[in-house]
N, C-alpha and C positions, 0 to 999 in steps of 0.2 A: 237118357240122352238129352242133351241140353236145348232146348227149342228157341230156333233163329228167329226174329223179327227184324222187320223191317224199320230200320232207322232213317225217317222222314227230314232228319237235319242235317242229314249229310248224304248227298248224294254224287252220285259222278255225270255229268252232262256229255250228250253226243251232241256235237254241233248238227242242225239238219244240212242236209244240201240242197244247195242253192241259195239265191238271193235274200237275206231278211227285208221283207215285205213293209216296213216302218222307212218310209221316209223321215231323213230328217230336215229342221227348218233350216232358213239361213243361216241362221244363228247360231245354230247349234255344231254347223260344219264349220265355221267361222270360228268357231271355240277348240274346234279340231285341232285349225289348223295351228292356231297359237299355242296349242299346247302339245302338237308337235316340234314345236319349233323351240320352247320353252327343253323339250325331253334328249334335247342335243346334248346338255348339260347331264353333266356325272352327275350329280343331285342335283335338285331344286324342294324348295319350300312357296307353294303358291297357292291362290286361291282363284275358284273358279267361282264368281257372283253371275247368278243368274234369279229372274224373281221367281214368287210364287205361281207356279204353273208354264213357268219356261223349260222344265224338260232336264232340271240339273241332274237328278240322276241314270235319264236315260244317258246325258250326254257323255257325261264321267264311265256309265258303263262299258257302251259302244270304244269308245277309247282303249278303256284298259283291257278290251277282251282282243283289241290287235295286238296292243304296246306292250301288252305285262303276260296275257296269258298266255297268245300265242306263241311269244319268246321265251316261255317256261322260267318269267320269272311272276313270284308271289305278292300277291294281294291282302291285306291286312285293312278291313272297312270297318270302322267303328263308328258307332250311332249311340241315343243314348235313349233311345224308345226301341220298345221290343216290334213295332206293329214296319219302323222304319226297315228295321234289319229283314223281315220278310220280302220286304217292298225290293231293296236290293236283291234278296237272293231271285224274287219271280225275274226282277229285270236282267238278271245274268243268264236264265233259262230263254226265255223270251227273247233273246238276243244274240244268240250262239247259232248261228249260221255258216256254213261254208269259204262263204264270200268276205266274210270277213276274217275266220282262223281258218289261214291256208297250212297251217305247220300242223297243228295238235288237234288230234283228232277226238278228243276226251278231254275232260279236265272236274277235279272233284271240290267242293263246297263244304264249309260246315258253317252252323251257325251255331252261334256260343251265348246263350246268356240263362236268368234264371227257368227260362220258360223252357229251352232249349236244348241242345249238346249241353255235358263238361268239359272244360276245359283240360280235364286229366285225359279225354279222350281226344286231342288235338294228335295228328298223325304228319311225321313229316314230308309228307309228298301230299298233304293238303296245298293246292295249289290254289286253295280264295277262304280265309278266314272273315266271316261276316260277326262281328263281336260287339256286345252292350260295353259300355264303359267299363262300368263298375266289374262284372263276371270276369274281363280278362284284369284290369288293376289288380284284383286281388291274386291272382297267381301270374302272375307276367313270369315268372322263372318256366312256367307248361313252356311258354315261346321259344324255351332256348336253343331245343335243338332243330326246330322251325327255323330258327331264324340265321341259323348258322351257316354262314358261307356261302348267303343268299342275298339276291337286290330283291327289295322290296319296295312294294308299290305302296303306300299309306295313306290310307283315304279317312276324313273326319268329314263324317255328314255334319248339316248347323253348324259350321267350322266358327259363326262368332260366338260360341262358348267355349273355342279350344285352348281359353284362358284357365278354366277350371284347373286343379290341381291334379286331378286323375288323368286328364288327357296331354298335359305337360309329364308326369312319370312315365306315360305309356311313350310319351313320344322319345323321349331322353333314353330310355330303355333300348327302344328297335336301333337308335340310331347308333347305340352302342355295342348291342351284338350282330345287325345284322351285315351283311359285306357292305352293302349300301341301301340307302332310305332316299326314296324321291316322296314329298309330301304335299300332298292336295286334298285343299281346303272347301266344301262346296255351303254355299249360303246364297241365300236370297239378299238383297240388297242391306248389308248389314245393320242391326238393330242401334240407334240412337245410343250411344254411350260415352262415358268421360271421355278423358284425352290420357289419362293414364291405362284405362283399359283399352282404348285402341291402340297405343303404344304397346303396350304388353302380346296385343293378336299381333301387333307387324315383327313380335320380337322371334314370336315363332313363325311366320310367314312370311321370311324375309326377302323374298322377292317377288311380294305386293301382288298386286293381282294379274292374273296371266290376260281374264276375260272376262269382260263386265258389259253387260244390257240392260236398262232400265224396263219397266214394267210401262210405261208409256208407247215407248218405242215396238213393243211386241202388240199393244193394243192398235198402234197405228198401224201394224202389220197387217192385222186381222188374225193375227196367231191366236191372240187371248181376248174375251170380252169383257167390255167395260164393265166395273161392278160397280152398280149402282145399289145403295144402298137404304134401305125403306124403314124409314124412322115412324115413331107415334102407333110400334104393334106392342102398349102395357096391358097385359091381358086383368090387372087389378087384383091379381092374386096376392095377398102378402103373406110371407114365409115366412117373414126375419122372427116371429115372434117361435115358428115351429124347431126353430134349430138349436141346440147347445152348444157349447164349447166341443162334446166329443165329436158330435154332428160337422160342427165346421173344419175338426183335424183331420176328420173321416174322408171331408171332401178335397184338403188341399194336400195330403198325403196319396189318397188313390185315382180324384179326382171321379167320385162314385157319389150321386145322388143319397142318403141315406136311404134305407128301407122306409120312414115311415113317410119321407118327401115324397119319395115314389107311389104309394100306396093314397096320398093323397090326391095328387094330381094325376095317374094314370085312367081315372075313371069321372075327373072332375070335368060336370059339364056344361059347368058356366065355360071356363078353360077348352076346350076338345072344339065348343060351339063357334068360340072365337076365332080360333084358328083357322076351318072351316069356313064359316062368314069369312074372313078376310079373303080366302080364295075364289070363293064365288064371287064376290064383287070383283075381283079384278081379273077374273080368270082371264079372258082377250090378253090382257098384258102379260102375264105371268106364264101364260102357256104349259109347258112340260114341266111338273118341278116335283125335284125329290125331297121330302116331308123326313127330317129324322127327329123321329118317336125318343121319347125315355126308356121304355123299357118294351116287351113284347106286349102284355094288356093294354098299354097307351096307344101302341100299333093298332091292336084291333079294337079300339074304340074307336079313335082316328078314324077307319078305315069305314065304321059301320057308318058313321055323323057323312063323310063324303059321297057313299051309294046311296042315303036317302035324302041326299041333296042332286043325285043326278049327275054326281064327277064320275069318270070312271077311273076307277084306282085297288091299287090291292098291296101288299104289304110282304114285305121278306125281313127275316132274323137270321142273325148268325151262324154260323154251321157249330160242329160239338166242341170249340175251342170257346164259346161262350157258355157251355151247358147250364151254367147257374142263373141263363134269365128262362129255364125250362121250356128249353126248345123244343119241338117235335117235329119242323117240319126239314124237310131233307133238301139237298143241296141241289138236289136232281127240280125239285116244285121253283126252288129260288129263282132258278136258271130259265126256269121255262117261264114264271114271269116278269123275268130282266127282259126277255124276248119281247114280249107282246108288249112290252114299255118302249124298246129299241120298235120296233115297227107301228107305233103308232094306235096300238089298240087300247092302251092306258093314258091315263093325262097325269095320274099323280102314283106317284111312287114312295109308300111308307117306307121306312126301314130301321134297324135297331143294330150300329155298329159295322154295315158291312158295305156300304157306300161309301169307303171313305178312302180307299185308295182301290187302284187295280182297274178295276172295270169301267171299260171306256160305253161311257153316254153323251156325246157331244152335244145329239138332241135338248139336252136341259137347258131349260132358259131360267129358270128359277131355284134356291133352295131356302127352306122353309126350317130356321132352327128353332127346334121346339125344345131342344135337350142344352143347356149350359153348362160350359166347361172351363175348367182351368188351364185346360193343355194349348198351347199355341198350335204344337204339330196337329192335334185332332181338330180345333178349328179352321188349320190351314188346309188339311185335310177335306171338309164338309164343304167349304165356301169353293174349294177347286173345281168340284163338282159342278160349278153352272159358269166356269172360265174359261170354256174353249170358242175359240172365236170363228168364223166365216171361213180361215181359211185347214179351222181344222175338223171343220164338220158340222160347228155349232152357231151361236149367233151373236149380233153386235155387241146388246147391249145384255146384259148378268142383271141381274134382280137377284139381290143377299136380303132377305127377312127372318130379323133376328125377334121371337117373340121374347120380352122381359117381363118377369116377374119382378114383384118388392120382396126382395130379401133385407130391407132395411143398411142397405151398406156392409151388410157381415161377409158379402164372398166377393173374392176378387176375379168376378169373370173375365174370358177372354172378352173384349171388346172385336168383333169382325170388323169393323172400319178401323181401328187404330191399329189389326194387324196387318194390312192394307199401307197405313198411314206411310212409314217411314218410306217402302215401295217410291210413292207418290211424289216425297220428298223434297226432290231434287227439283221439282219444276211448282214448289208451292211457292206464291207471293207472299212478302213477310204480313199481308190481313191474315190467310187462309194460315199460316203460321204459329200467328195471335191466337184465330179463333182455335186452333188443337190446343194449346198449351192450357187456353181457359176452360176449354171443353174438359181437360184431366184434372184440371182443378175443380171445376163445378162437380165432376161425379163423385172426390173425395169430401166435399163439402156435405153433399147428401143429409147426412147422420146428425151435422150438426144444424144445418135448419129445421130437421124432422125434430128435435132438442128441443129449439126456439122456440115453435111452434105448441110443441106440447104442454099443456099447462101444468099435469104432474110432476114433470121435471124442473129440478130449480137451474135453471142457467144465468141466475141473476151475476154472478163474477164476469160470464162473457158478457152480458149486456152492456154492464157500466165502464169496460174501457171502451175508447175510445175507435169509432168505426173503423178509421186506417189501421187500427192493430187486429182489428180480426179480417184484415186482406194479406192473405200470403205474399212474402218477398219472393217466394218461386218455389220450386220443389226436386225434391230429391227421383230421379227417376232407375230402377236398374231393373234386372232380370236372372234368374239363374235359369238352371235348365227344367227348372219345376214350374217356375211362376215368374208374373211380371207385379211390379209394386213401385208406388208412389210414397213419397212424405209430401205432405205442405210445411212448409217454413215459414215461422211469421217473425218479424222483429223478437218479439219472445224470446224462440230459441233456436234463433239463429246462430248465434256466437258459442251457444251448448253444443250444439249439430259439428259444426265447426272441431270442435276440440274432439267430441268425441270419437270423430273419423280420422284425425290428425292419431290418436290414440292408439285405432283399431288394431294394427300391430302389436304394438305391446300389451294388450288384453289379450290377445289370441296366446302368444305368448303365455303368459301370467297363466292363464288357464289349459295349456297343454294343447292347444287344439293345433294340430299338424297335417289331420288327416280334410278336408273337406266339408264333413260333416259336423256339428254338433249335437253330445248325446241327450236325450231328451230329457234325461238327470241335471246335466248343466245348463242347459240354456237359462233355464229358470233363474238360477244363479248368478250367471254371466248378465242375463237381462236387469235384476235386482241391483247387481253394480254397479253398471250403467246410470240406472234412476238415479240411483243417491247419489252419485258422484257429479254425474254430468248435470242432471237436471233439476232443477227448484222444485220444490214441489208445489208451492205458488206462483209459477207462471202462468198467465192468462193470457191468449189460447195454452193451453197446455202440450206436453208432451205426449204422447199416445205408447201404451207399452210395446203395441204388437209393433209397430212402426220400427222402433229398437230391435226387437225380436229376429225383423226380418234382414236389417242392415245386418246383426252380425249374423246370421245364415248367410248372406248375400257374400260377406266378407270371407269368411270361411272358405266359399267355393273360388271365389275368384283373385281372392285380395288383392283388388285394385280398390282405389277411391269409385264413389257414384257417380255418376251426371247430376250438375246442379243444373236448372233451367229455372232464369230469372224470371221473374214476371215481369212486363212493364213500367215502370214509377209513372207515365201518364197515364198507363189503365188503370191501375191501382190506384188512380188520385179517384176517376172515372166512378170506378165499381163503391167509391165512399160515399152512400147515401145520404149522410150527415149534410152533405152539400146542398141535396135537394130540399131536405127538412128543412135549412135554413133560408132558402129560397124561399118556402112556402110561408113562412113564418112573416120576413121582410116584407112580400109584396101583398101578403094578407088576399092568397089566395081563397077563391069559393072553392066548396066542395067540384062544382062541376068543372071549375078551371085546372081544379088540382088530379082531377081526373081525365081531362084531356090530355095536360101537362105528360102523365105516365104513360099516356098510350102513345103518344107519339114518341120518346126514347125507347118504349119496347117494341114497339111495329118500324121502330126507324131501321132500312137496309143493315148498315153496320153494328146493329145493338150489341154491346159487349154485354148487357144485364139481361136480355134473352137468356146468353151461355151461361151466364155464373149463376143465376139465380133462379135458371131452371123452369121458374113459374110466376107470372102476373101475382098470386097472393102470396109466395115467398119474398117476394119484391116489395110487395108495395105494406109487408108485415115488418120487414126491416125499417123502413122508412119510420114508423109505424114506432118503432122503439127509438127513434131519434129524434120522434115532435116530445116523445113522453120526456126526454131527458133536456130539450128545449125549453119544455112548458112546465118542469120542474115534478115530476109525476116519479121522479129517479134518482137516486140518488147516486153518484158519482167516482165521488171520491170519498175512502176509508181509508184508515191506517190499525196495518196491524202493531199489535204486543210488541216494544220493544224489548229487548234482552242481553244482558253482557255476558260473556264466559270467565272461569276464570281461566288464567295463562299456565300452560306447564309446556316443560321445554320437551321439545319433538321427540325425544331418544327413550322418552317417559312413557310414549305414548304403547298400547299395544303392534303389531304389525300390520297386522287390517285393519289397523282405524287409519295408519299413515297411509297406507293404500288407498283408502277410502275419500282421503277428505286431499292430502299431497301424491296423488299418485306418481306426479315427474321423480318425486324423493322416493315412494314405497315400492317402484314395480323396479326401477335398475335394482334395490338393494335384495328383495325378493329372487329376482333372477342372478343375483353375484354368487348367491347362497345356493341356489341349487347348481348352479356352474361349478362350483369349489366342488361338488358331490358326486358331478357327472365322470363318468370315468372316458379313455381315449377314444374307447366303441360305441359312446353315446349313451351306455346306458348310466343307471344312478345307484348308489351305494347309501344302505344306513348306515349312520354313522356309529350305530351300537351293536346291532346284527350283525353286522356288513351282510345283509344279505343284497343280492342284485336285480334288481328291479328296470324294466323296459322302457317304462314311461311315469310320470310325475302323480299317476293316480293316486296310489297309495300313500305318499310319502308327505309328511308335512313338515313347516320348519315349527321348529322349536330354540326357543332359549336356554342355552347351555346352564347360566344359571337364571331360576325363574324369576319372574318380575314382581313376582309375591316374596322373595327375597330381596331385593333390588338391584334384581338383571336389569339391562338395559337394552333397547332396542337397535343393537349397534352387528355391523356383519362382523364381530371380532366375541360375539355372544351369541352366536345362530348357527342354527348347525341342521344336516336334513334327519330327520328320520322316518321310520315306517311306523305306519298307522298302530299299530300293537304296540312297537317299543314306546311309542309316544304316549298311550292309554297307560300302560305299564308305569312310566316313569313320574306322570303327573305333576307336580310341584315339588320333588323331594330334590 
């Protein structure tokens, strides 16, 4: 006989009776009200903007458990984090009250992603699908009979990525089978991006936003507390030399410390000491704060450095959904010391992955990040922990200490204050403005003073142009739903950048890419293309490969253009040290003059060379290479190799070399050729096999007659075929 178990992802909910015991804030009934008033409308497509720690998903819950469940219509929430879709499901538990469903006395849940339900097991009297992006796109037909002859409620957590390509199918999808589609959007105060990608979000949220509160306004409430933010915790560690290439994919694909990073630092106790020390000196200020550990051995290291310094503190790990950082202590111990932390008998509360949503500790006045991340939501997650403010149990002002290691530039962690930043935004003055733009710029710089500095390293080509060409015209900024990324843009390649974005269509194209993704087969490929096409390979500053790398992943998911953000042209005159060199030079300063001289532009209020340069002896090291080229110690100006080609007419040429070097001539005639080939249904035809084929993998062109004969590279000489007939037929 078949043995029943209990399925934990789908369950059926009893409203309890009586009151749910959660007030909510102003705001959040104010969001109510608007989007009752919005839900008069047969459909709608809106967004609800609320910031980090304003309560968006209690708010959207509370709502649709009157509006949607009560009324026995269906619920469809899509996230694109697995830890999100939990967060949703507690909040529909947690919220199911009497007083709010007066009709439905029940109602059932599933959640659907890799971790969770399948989607083959989607039942049609599910009345709340809680789903990852990716798990239902791939079978969106499971919906069908779900979705049939049903209004549906369509919620997109982080709605400013509902640009993505997967959350545009899902959405085109429901709105096509289901009786009707109301769509709401929930995001914190939308992330900084082009004007083509914010057109693209209004194109699917077409009536703008229903309900919007700044993150100021909630702090002046006292709802949420100030975060302050505590600069200067480098604990001197340097990594960047410990990590490889697989090390660094390891981290931007699972966003998982490597084994041997962790095994260095969990018991490191220069590292453990520091951390420690800094709480003890400020303990008065810092008061209650949750410490999150790397792994569990960091926790009890951590924990041991704090009881013989006299904190009182103790440490909690994951329950058995983490088992692989070898747990053993039970859920029933966590709980009893989440207690004695909530009543006052603990000061500092370690932990590893389980403080980061759920459980309310208003008490904290501080948190302590000792673990760095790539994920925005997991950072947004850890920093929320010391955000609730006076009138929600907690206190004024938030203390964020983030400790940093030197990874040498190789990871692109969350920054806590620039996840913050955009938040803040609206009420920045165009200095405080300046000083973020320079700030993004100085941290991408990084790698190349560490360069400069180095004497193994030859960086003599950056040296000898000229100071204003190694200051950025601005940078490229965007984000998908994995990661955030900068370019800097220098005069260089500027005008490359340019083109190549003006392109990025028709390379997606050219290389089949349709779905979101690129396969880890081609990027390398695609990226290779790019260089040689778009970029010199003597430009100084140079191009960077990963930079490309990341635009087309970026492009891929979103295909909108980036956000370019200028720099300056009077800061950028500013940040030209060459100025100063020549000053010193003119007035034939003294050493002690020419050292006064620096300290009053770095200690000056407004110092722009503070941000950009990080450090007093990156600063005054630059300078430094502009008296050498002053005082003739440098040589300037080269000239390379000239060289002539000789001429052959275009039709002469192979097809990848005209793609290569004319792409506006090689990609339409590339694409006319596989057009001829594609048949009504989309899919492609050999032209020797005829067999049928899905997509462009296999298939390559060929010249009908070869060019070892004297084919020509004309579409009236090209033709598709599959990979075999094409080996097969060779040059005959």
């Amino acid at each position: 006989m078949p043995i029943s178990v209990e399925n934990l992802n789908a369950q059926t909910v009893t409203p309890s009776n009586g009151t749910n015991p959660r007030t909510l804030y102003e705001h959040q009934v104010d969001a109510l009200k608007a989007m009752n008033a919005i839900n008069k409308k047969q459909e709608f497509r809106t967004l609800l903007v609320l910031p980090t720690g304003g309560g968006k998903t209690l708010t959207a819950v509370y709502w649709l458990l009157q509006n949607a469940v009560d009324k026995g219509k269906k619920i469809l929430w899509i996230a694109h984090r697995h830890l999100l879709l939990e967060q949703a499901a507690d909040t529909f538990i947690n919220n199911a009250y009497t007083n709010i469903m007066i009709n439905h006395t029940s109602f059932r849940y599933r959640i659907i992603s890799g971790m969770h339900d399948k989607p083959i097991h989607i039942k049609t009297d599910d009345n709340i699908l809680i789903v990852s992006k990716d798990s239902i796109n791939r079978s969106l037909e499971r919906l069908d009979k779900w979705l049939k002859n049903e209004d549906v409620f369509l919620v997109i957590d982080e709605a400013h990525h509902a640009v993505a390509k997967t959350y545009r199918k899902t959405i085109q999808y429901v709105e096509k089978y289901a009786k009707s589609m109301k769509l709401l959007g929930l995001t914190a105060t939308p992330f900084r991006t082009s004007e083509k990608e914010r057109g693209a979000l209004y194109q699917i949220f077409t009536d703008d936003i229903v309900y919007k509160i700044d993150l100021k306004t909630l702090i002046d409430r006292h709802i949420l507390a100030y975060p302050k933010f505590i600069e200067g915790c480098e604990t001197g560690i340097e990594l960047g030399d410990r990590i490889g290439l697989k090390n660094i994919q390891e981290i931007e694909n699972f966003d998982a410390l490597p084994k041997n990073i962790q095994d260095f630092l969990q018991d490191n106790t220069k590292r453990n000491a520091f951390i420690v020390n800094h709480y003890v000196k400020n303990k008065d200020k810092y008061g209650k704060t949750i410490v999150f550990a790397i792994n569990k051995t960091n926790a009890i290291a951590l924990n041991k450095i704090f009881h013989e310094r006299g904190i009182r503190s103790d440490y909690i790990v994951s329950d058995v959904r983490n088992a692989d950082l070898g747990i053993t202590i039970s859920s029933k111990e966590n709980e009893e010391k989440i207690k004695l932390y909530r009543d006052g008998k603990l000061d500092v509360l370690i932990n590893v992955n389980i403080l980061t949503e759920g459980t309310d500790l208003p008490q904290t006045h501080t948190v302590f990040l000792t673990r760095p991340t790539i994920s925005r939501v997991f950072m947004t997650q850890m920093v929320g922990r010391a955000l609730r403010g006076e009138k929600a149990g907690g206190t004024t002002d938030a203390y964020i200490v983030p400790f940093i290691d030197d990874w040498n530039g190789k990871i692109a962690w969350v920054n806590p204050q620039s996840l913050l930043k955009d938040e803040f935004e609206p009420q920045d003055t165009p200095a405080k403005k300046q000083q973020y733009e320079l700030r993004v710029i100085s941290i991408s710089k990084i790698e190349e003073f560490a360069a400069m500095l180095n004497e193994g390293i030859d960086t003599s080509a950056l040296e000898q142009i000229e100071m204003i060409e190694r200051i950025p015209v601005g940078y490229y900024m965007f984000s998908t739903l994995e990661w955030n990324h900068q370019i800097l843009v220098y005069n260089s390649t500027q005008s490359s950048y340019q083109s190549l974005i003006a392109d990025l269509s028709q390379i997606m194209e050219l290389y089949g890419i349709e779905e979101e993704t690129i396969a880890d087969d081609v990027l390398p490929e695609m990226t290779d293309y790019c260089m040689e096409q778009y970029f010199d390979e003597d430009l100084v500053p140079a191009c960077q490969r990963s930079d490309v790398e990341h635009l087309l992943l970026f492009y891929a998911q979103k295909a909108v253009d980036p956000l370019f953000v200028p720099l300056d042209n009077i800061v950028r005159k500013k940040l030209d040290v060459s100025e100063i060199a020549k000053k010193f030079e003119e007035e034939a300063m003294t050493g002690r003059e020419r050292k006064a001289y620096l300290d009053s532009l770095w200690d000056a209020e407004d110092s722009v060379y503070k941000i950009y340069y990080s450090s007093p002896y990156i600063f005054k090291r630059m300078i430094d290479i502009e008296m050498d080229k002053l005082e003739g110690y440098m040589e300037t100006d080269y000239a390379a190799p000239q060289t002539k080609a000789e001429l052959r007419e275009l039709e002469g040429l192979p097809l990848e070399e005209i793609i290569n070097r004319y792409p506006n001539v090689g990609i339409p005639l590339k694409m006319r050729v596989f057009d001829k080939a594609r048949k009504a249904d989309g899919n492609y035809v050999c032209a020797s096999c005829k067999k049928v084929f899905s997509n462009r993998k296999d298939l390559q062109v060929d010249h009908i007659k070869p060019m070892a004969k004297g084919g020509r590279t004309v579409e009236s000489n090209l033709q598709i075929l599959c990979r075999f007939c094409n080996q097969r037929k060779g040059d005959k």
